[in-house]
VORO-325560 format. One record per residue (C-alpha): chain; residue number from 1; x, y, z. Coordinates in Angstrom, 1 decimal, always signed. Layout:
<sites>
A/NUM/X/Y/Z
...
</sites>
This chain:
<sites>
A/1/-41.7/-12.4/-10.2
A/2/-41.4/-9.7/-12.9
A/3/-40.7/-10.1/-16.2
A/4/-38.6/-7.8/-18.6
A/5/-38.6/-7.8/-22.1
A/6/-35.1/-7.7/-24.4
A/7/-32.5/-5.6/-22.8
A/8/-30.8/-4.7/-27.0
A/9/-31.4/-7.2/-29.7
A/10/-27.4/-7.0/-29.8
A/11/-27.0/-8.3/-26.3
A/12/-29.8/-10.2/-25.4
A/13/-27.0/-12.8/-24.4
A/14/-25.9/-10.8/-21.2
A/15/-29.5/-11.8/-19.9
A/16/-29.2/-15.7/-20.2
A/17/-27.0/-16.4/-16.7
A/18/-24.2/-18.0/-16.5
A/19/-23.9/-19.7/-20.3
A/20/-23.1/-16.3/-21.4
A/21/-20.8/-14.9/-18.7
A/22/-18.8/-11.4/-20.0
A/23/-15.9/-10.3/-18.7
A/24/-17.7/-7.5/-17.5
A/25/-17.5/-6.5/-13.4
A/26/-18.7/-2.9/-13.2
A/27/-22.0/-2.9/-10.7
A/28/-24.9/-0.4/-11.1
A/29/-27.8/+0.3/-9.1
A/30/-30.7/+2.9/-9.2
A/31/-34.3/+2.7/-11.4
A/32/-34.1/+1.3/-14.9
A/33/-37.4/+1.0/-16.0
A/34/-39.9/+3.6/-16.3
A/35/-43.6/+3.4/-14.8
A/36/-44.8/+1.2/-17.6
A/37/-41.9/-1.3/-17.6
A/38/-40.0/+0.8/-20.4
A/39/-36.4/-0.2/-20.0
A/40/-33.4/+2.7/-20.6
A/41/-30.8/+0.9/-17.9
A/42/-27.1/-0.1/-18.3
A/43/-25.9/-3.0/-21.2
A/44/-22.3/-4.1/-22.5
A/45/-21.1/-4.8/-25.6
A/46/-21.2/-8.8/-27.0
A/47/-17.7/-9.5/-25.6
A/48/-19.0/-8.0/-21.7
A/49/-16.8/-4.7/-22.5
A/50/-18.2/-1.4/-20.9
A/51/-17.3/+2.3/-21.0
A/52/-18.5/+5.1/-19.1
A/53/-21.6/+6.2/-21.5
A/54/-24.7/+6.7/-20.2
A/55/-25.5/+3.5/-22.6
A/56/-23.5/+1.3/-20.7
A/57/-24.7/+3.2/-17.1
A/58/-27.9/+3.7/-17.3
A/59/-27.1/+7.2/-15.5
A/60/-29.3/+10.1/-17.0
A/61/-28.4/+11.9/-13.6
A/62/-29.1/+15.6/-15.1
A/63/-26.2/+18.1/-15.0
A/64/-28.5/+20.6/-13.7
A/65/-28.8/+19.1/-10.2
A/66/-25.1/+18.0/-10.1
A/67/-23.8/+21.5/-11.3
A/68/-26.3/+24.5/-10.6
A/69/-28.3/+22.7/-7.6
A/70/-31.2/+22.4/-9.5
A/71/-33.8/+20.0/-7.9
A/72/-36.0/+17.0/-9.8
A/73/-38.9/+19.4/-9.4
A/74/-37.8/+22.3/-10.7
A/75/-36.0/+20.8/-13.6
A/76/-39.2/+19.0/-14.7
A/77/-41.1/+22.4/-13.9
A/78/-39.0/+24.0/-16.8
A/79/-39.5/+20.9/-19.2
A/80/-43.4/+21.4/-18.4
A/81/-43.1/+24.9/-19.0
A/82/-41.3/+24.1/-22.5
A/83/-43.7/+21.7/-23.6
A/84/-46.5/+23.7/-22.9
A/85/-45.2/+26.9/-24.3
A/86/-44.0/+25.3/-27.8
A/87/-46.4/+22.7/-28.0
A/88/-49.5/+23.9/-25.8
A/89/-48.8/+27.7/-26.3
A/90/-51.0/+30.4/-28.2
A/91/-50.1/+31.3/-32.1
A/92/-47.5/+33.6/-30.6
A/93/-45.8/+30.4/-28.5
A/94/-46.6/+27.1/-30.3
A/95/-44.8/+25.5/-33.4
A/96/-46.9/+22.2/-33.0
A/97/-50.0/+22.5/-34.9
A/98/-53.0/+19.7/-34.0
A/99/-55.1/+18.9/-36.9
A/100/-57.1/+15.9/-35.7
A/101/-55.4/+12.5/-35.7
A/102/-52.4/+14.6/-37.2
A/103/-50.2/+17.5/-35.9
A/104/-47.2/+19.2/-37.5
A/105/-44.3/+21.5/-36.3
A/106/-44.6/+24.7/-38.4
A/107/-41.6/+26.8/-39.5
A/108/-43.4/+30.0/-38.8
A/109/-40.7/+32.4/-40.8
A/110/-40.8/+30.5/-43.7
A/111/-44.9/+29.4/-43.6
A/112/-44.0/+25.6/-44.5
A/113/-43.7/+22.3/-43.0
A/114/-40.0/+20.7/-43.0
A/115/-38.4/+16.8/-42.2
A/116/-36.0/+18.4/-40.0
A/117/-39.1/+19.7/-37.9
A/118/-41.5/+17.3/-38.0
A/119/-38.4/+14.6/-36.9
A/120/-37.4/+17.1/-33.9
A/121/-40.8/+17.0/-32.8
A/122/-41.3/+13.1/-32.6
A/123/-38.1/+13.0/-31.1
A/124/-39.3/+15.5/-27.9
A/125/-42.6/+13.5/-27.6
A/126/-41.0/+10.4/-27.1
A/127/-38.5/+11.8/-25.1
A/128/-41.1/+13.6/-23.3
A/129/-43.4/+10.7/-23.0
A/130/-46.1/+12.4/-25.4
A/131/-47.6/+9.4/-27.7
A/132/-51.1/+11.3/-28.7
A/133/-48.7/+14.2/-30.1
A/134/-45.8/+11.8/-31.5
A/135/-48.6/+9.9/-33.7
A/136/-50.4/+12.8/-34.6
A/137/-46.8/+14.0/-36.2
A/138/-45.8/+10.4/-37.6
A/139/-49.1/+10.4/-39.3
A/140/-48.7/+13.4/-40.5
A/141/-45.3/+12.8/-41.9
A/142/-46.3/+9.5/-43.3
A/143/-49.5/+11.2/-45.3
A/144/-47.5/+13.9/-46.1
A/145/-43.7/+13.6/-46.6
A/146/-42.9/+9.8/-46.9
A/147/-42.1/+8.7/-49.8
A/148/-43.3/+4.4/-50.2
A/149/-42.4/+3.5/-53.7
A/150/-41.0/+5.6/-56.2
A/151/-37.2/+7.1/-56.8
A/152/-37.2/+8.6/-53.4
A/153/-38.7/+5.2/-51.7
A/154/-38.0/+4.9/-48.2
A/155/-36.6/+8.9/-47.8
A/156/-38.9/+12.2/-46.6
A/157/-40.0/+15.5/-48.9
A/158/-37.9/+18.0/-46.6
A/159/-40.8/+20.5/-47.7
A/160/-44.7/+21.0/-47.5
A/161/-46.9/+23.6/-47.0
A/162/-49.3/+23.0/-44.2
A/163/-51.8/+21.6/-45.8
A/164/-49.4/+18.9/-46.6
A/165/-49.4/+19.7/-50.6
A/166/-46.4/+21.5/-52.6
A/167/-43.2/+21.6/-51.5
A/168/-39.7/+19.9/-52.0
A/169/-39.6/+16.2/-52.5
A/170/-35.9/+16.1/-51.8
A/171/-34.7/+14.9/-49.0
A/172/-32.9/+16.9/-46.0
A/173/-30.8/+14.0/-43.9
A/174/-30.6/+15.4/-40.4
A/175/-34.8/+14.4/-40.9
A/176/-34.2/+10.8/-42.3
A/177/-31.8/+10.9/-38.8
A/178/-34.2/+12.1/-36.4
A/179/-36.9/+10.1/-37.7
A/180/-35.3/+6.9/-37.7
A/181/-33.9/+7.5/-34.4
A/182/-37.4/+8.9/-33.0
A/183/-39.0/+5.8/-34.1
A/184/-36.8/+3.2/-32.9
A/185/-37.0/+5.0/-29.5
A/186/-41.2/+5.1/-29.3
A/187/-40.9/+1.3/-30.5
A/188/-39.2/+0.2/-27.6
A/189/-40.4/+2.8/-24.7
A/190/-44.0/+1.8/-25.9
A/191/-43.4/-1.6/-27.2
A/192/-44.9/-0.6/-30.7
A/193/-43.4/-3.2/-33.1
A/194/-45.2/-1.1/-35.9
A/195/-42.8/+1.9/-35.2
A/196/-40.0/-0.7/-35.2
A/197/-41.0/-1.6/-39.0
A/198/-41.4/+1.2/-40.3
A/199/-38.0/+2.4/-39.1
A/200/-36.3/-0.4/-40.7
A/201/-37.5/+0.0/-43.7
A/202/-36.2/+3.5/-43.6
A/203/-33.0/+2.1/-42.5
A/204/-33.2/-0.3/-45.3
A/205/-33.6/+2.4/-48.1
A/206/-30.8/+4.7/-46.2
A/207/-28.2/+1.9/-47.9
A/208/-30.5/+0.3/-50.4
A/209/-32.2/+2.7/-52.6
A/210/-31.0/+2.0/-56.1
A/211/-30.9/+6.0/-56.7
A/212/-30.5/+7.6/-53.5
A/213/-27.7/+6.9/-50.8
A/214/-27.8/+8.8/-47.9
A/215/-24.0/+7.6/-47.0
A/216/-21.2/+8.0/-49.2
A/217/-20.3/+4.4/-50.4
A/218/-16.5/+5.0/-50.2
A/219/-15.8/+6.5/-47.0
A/220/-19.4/+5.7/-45.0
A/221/-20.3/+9.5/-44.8
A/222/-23.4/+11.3/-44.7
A/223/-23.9/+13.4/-47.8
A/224/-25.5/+16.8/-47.5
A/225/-28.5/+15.6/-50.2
A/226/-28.3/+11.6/-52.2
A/227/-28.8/+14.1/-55.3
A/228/-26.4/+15.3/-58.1
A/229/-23.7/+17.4/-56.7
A/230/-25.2/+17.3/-52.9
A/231/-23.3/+13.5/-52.8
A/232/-19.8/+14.3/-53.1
A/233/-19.9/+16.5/-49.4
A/234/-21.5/+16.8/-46.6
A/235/-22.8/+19.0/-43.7
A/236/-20.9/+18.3/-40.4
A/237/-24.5/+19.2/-38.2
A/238/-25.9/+15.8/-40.0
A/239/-23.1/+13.5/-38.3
A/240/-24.7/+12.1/-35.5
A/241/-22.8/+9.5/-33.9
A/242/-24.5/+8.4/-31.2
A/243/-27.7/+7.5/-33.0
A/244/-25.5/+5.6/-35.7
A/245/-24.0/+3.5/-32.5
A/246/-27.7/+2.2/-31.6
A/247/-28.3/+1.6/-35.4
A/248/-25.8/-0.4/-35.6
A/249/-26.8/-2.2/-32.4
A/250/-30.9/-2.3/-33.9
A/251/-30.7/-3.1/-37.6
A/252/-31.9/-6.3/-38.8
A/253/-29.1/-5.7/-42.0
A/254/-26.1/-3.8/-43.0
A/255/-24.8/-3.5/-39.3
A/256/-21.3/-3.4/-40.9
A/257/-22.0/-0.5/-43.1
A/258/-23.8/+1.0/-39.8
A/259/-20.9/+0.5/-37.8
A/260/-18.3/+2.0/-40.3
A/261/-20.6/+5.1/-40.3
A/262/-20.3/+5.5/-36.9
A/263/-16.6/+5.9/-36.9
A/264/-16.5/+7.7/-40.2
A/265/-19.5/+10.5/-38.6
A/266/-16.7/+11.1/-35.6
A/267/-13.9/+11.1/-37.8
A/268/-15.8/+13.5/-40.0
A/269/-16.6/+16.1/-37.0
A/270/-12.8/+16.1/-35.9
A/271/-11.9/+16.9/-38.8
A/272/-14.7/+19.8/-39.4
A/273/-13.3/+21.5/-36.4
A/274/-11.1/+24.8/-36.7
A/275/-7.7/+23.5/-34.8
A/276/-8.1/+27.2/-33.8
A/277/-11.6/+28.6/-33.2
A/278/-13.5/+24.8/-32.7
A/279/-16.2/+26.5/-35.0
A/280/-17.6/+24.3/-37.7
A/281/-18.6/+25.1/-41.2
A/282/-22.2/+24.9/-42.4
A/283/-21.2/+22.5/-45.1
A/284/-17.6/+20.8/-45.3
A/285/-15.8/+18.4/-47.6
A/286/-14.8/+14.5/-46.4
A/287/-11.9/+15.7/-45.1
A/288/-13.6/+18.4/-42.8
A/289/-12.3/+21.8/-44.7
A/290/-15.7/+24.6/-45.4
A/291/-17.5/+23.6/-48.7
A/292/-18.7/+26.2/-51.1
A/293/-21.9/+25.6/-52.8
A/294/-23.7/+27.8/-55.2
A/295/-27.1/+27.2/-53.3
A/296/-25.7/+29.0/-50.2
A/297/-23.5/+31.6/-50.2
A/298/-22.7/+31.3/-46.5
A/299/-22.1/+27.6/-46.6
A/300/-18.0/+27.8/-45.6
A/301/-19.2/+29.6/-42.3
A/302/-20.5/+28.9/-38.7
A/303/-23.6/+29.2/-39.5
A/304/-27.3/+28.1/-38.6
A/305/-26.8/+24.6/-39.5
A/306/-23.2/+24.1/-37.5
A/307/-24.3/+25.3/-34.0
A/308/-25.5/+21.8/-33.7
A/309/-22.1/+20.1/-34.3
A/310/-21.5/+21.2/-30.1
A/311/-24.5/+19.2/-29.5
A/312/-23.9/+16.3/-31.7
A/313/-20.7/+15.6/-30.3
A/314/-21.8/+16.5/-26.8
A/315/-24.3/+13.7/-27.0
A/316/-22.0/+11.0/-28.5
A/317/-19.5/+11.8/-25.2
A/318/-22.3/+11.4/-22.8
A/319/-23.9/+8.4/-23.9
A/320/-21.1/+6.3/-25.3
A/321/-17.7/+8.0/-24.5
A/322/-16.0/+6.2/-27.2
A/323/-14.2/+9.1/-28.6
A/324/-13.8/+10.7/-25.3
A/325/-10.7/+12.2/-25.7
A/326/-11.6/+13.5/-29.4
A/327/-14.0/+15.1/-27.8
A/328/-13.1/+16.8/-24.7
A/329/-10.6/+18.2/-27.2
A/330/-13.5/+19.7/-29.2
A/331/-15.4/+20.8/-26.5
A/332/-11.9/+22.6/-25.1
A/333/-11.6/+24.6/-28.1
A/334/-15.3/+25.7/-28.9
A/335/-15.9/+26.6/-25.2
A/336/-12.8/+28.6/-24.8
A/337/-13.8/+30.2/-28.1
A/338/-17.3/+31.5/-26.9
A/339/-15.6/+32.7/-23.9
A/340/-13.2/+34.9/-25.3
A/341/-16.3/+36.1/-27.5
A/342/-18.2/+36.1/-24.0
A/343/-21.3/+34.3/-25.7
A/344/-22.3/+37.8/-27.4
A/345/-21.8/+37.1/-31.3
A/346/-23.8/+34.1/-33.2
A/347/-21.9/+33.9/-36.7
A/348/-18.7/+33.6/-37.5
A/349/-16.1/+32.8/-40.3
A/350/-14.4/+29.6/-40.0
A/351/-11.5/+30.6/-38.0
A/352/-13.7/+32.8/-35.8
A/353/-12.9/+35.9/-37.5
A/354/-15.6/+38.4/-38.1
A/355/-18.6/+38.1/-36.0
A/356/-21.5/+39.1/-36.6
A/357/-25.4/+39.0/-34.9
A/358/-26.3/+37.9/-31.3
A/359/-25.8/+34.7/-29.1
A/360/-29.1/+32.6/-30.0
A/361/-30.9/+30.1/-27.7
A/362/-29.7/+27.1/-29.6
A/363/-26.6/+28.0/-29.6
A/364/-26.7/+28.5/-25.4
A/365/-28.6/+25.3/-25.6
A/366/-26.1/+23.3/-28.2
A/367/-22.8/+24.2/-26.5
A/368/-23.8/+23.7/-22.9
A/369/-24.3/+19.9/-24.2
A/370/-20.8/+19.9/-25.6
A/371/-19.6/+21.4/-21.9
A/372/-20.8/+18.5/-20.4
A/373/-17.9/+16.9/-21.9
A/374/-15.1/+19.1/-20.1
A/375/-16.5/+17.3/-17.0
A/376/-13.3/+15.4/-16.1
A/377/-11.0/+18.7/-17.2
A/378/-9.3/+20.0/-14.3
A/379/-10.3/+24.0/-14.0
A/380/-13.2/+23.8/-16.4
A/381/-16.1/+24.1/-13.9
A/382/-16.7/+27.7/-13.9
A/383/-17.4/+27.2/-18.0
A/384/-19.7/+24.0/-17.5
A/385/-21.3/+26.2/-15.0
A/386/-21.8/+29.7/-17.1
A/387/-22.9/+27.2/-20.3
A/388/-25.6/+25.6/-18.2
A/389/-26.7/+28.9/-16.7
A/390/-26.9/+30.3/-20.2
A/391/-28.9/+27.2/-21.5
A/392/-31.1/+27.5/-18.1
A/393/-32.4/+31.1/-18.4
A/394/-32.7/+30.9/-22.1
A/395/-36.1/+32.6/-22.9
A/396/-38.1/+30.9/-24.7
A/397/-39.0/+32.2/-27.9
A/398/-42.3/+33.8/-29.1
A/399/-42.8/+35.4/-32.8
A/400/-41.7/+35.1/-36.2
A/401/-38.3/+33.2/-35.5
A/402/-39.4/+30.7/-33.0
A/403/-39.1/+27.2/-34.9
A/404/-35.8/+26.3/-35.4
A/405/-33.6/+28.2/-32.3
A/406/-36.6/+27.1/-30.0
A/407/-36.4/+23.2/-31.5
A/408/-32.4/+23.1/-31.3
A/409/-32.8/+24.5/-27.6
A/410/-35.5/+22.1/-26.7
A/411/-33.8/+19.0/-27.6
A/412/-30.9/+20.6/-25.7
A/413/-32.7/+21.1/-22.5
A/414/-33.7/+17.2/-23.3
A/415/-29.9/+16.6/-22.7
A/416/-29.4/+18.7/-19.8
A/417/-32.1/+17.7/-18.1
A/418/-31.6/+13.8/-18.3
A/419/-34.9/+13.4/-20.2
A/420/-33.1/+12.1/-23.2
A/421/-32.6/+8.6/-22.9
A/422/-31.9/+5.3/-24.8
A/423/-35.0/+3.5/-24.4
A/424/-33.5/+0.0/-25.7
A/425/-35.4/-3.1/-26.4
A/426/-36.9/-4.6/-23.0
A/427/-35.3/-7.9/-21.7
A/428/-37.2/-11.5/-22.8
A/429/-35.6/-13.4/-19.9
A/430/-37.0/-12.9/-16.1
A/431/-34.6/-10.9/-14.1
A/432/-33.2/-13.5/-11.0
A/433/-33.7/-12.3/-7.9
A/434/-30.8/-11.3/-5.3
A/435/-30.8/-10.0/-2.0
A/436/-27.9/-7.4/-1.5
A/437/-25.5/-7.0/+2.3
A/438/-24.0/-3.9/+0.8
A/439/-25.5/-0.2/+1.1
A/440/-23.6/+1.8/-0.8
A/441/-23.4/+1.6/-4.4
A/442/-21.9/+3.6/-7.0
A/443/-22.0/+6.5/-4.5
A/444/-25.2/+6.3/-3.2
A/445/-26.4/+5.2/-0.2
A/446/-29.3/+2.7/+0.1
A/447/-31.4/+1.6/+2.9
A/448/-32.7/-1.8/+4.2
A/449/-35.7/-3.2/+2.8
A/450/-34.9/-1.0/-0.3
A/451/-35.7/-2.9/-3.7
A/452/-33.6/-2.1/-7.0
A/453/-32.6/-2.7/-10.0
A/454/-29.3/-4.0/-10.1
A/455/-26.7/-4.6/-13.0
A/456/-23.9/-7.1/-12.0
A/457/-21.7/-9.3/-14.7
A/458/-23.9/-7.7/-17.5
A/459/-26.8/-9.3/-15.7
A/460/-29.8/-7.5/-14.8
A/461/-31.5/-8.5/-11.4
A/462/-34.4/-7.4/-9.4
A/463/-32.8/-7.0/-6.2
A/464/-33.8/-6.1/-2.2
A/465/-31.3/-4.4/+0.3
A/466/-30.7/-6.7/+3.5
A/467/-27.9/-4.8/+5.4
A/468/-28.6/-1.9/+7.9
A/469/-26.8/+1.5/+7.0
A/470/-24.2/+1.8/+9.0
A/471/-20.4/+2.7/+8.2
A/472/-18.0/-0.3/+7.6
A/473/-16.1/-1.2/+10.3
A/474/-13.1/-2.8/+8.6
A/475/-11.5/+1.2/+8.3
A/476/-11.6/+3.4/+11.4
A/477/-14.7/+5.5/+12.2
A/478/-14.1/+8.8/+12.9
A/479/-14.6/+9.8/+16.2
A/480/-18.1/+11.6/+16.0
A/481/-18.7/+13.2/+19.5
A/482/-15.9/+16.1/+18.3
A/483/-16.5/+16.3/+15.0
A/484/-20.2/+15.7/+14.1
A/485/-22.9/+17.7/+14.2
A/486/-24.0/+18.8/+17.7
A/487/-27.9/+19.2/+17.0
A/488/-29.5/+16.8/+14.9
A/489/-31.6/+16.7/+12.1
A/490/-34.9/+15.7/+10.7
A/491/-33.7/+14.3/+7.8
A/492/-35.7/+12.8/+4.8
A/493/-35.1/+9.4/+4.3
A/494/-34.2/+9.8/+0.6
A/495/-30.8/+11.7/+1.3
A/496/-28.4/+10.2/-1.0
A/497/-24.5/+11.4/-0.7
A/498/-22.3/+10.7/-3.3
A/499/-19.2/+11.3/-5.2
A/500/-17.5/+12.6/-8.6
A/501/-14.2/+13.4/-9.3
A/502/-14.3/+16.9/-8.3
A/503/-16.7/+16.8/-5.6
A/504/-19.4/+15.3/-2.9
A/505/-23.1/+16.0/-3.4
A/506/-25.4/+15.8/-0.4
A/507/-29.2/+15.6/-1.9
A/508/-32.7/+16.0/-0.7
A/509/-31.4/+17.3/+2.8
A/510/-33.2/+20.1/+4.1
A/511/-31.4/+23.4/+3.6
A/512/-29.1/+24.4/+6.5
A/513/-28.0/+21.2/+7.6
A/514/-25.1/+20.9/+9.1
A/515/-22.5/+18.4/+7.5
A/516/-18.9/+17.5/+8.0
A/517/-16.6/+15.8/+5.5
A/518/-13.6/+13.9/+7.3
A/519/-11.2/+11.2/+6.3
A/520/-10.9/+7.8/+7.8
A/521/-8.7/+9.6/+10.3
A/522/-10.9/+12.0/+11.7
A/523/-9.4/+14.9/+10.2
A/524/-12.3/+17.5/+9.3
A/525/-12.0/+18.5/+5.3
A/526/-14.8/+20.4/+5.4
A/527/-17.8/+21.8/+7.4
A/528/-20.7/+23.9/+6.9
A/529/-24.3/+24.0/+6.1
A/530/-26.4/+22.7/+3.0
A/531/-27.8/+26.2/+0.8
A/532/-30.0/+23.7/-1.2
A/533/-31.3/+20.7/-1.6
A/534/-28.4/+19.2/-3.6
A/535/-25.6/+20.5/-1.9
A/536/-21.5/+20.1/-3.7
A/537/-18.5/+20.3/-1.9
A/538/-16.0/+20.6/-4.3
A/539/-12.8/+18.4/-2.5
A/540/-9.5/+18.0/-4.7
A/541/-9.0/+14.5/-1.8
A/542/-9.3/+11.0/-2.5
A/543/-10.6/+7.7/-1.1
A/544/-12.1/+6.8/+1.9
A/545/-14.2/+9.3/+3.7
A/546/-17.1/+9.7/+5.7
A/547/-19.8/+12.3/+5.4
A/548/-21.5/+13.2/+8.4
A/549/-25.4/+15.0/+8.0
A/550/-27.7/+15.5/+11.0
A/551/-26.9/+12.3/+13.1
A/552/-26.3/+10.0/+10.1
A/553/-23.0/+9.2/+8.9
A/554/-22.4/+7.9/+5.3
A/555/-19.0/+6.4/+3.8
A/556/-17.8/+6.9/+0.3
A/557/-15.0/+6.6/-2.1
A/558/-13.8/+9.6/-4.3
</sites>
């Protein structure tokens, strides 16, 4: 039998059987482990709670595929191409620089070396499953930028020239996020307690630096800079909710203060978005209204820093939903904004008023993350559409200005494409074994003999399909000799049918197979042939019905 390591060092009691039994009785199914035993599948909370975040799911299920038709190979196709072009690439192409056993990501418009770089970097290697690159950058940043002792122990020099000299010790806090974050991820998806450490004793210093806070200690909020008058606001793009959730979840200390962050960071975005436009400002006050500062004259705008408020947010909705409806109502009004500016302007005044330059690739990349959360809006899927199409034939960027539009669109495209996930501590405790009669779950349609991974009663188990796939007698079948298919189909034995709100998806048949959609009935709902391999019918029915391909017949419930 298998083992797993720790599931999250919050709920390593959902892994000890019956003693710790939950309330808990959603079911998931699928692959939860990556090819070296790297765990990123569903959890629950201590009292067996679950929402509908990718945290508790363990669905990464890229809206690519579900919305454009996009298949696994072409999606990872792009993500090769991005790597290689902004990683790999020639000195027109690359940001990442390799300099032995280090490597930096180079501003190249402003010839220096930054925290908010270097951070988005180890962030896409780990993501991207990249360790030789992710260590060349952590040593890098640790030689270079960290600061181990001193006034600024435990935070990051947001500046240094490439040789790793000069610079800005200062600290820029979207970095200290990234890099925490980064690190906590690459400790657990390569089962590096090192990482672990040294993220914790960032962690530690965030709260417990006697001159530097990162948080406000009245109200829990990030400040724009722990420094003079950079303490008393802050800069809406630095709120990051869903990495404060799993620091919260990670720390070995001041998980209270952690947790009061995390609502305070959502609280904080709310109320940084225009009622009217959805636009943030590059800097705001606590109570979310633009904040002048004499450093930058733009800083009560939408600027370059806020475009990645629509991603933030976006994130936070897809991985944890705890503030769905706060959010959907976000998303509502920053979409609709763009699309009365129909996505040609990139700044803008607070309120929206008086735009000025062109649409930029992070922002295509940025706000089709925060579109994922109009998902479950009724007449919103044209816009989730046209956001993910923008985000998809975004051009890479060559040149002068590729560093920060090209890092803001790449960790997009992480988001889009399901590469980003929560790689959590692995489980201590052996997964049981359990043999499974049913053969469809959560939508998709399994086969016999199939093993799994399977998450029941916030238990994880290693589980093998027994049952045949057939349709479940207990409702009535439709009648298939005058409504199926009449010629039937070679079909690959990974097609997998399943269900959302809006619509069915047929996947991995080949294109121009025939389907039919009926209810238990008989009645035909819809007929026609696939276009792609992921094929959606968009159907405004519910429950019961069967979904007919080739000369296989597959029930589900929508």
């Amino acid at each position: 039998m298998k083992s797993y390591s720790k599931l999250a060092m919050a709920s390593i009691a959902l892994l000890l059987g019956s003693s710790a039994a939950f309330a808990a009785d959603k079911t998931y199914a699928g692959t939860f482990f990556d090819e070296n035993g790297a765990y990123y599948g569903p959890d629950c909370e201590k009292d067996g709670s679950q929402l509908n975040g990718s945290y508790y799911t363990g669905d990464y299920t890229s809206p690519f595929k579900t919305y454009l038709g996009k298949t696994d190979a072409e999606i990872q196709e792009k993500m090769d191409e991005m790597w290689n072009h902004y990683f790999k690439g020639d000195n027109n192409s690359k940001v990442f620089y390799d300099n032995g056993n280090e490597g930096y990501i180079k501003d190249i418009n402003n010839n220096d070396v930054r925290s908010e770089g270097m951070s988005y970097g180890m962030m896409i290697a780990v993501q991207t499953g990249h360790k030789e690159e992710f260590d060349k950058l952590w040593n890098w940043a640790k030689n270079h930028m960290w600061h181990k002792g001193g006034d600024w122990d435990g935070y990051f020099a947001w500046q240094r020239g490439d040789n790793g000299m000069g610079g800005d010790d200062n600290c820029a806090p979207d970095g200290e996020m990234y890099f925490m974050m980064s690190l906590l991820f690459a400790a657990n998806r390569w089962d590096n307690d090192q990482y672990r450490k040294d993220a914790l004793y960032i962690m530690d210093k965030m709260w417990n630096n006697p001159s530097h806070k990162l948080f406000n200690q009245g109200n829990y909020i990030i400040v724009f800079q722990p420094l003079g008058n950079g303490n008393d606001f802050s800069d809406p793009s630095y709120d990051l909710p869903a990495y404060l959730e799993l620091f919260s979840r990670w720390a070995e200390k001041d998980t209270d203060k952690w947790k009061k962050a995390v609502s305070a960071a959502r609280e904080h975005l709310y109320k940084s978005s225009n009622t009217s436009s959805g636009l943030f400002a590059d800097y705001s006050s606590f109570n979310g209204q633009p904040q002048s500062y004499s450093y930058n004259s733009n800083s009560t705008k939408y600027m370059y820093d806020a475009m990645r408020c629509a991603m933030n947010f976006g994130m936070d909705y897809y991985l944890f939903g705890a503030d769905s409806t706060r959010e959907i109502e976000m998303a509502t009004r920053i979409i609709n904004f763009f699309e009365k500016d129909g996505y040609q302007h990139a700044r803008f005044n607070w309120d929206g008023s008086n735009p000025q330059e062109q649409y930029t690739q992070g922002e295509a990349g940025a706000n089709a993350v925060a579109a994922i959360a109009l998902r479950s809006t009724s007449g919103s899927e044209d816009k989730i559409k046209k956001n993910l199409q923008n985000a998809w034939d975004t051009k890479l960027m060559t040149g002068q200005y590729r560093y920060y539009d090209g890092l803001v669109h790449y960790l997009a495209m992480l988001h889009l494409s399901g590469n980003f996930k929560i790689w959590k501590p692995k489980p201590t405790v052996e997964s049981e074994e359990k043999t499974i009669n049913e053969t469809e779950i959560n939508g998709v349609t399994y086969n016999a003999g199939d093993k799994i991974d399977y998450f029941e009663g916030c238990k994880l188990y290693k589980a093998t399909i027994a049952a045949k796939t057939t349709p479940d007698t207990s409702v009535t079948t439709p009648d298939t000799s005058t409504i199926a298919i009449g010629a039937n189909v070679a079909l690959n034995n990974n097609v997998r049918v399943w269900s959302t709100n809006g619509a069915i998806y047929i996947e991995n048949a080949p294109a121009n197979s025939k389907y039919t959609v009926t209810d238990i009935n008989g009645r035909v709902l819809s007929a026609a042939r696939t276009s792609s391999s992921t094929q959606e019918i968009r159907l405004a029915n519910r429950g019961v019905m069967f979904v007919i391909v080739g000369n296989k017949t597959y029930k589900i419930r929508k």
